[in-house]
Residue, then its C-alpha position, 0 to 999 in steps of 0.5 A: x790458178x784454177x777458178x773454182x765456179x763456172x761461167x754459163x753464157x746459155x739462156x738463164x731459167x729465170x724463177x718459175x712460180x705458181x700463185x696458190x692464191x684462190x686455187x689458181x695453182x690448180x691451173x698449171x703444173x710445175x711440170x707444165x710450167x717448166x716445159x712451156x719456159x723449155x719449150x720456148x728456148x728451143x724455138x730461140x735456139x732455132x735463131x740463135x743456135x746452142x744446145x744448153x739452157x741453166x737454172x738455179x734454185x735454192x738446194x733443197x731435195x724436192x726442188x733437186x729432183x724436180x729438175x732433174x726429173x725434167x731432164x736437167x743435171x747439177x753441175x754446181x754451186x754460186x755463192x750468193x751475192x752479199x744482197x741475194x737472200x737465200x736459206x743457204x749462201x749459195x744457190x744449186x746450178x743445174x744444165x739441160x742439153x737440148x737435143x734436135x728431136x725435141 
């Protein structure tokens, strides 16, 4: 039997945010933000080898083509644990290559 979802055993991108209290959001991008958290998996993968990193996010159209403007492609979906709260009950899955020129 097929399993119908994907185990990743690659750096997790854990939840990048910004605090918009006080204008402190006007300190960094989102842009800035993700490449700092990529740019740190790179010089882990010096050591540790691999190519690929992941994330997950709630499926909505901005945060979708956010990542994907910063290089990552979808590859699924995992359903929410029952104690996960979510708008929908899964979260979008999204993969980035890593390549050696940076």
């Amino acid at each position: 039997e097929a399993l119908s979802r994907y185990w990743v055993s690659r750096p997790l991108i854990g939840q990048l945010g910004k605090n918009y209290a006080c204008g402190y959001d006007s300190l960094i991008t989102g842009d800035e933000l993700l490449k700092m958290a990529c740019d740190r998996i790179r010089r882990m993968q010096l050591d540790m080898g691999g190519k690929l990193a992941y994330l997950e996010c709630e499926d909505t159209p901005g945060l979708i083509r956010f990542y994907e403007e910063n290089g990552f492609y979808r590859f699924g979906n995992r359903n929410l644990d029952k104690d996960e709260p979510g708008q929908k009950r899964y979260l979008a899955q999204m993969i980035k290559y890593f390549s050696s020129h940076g």
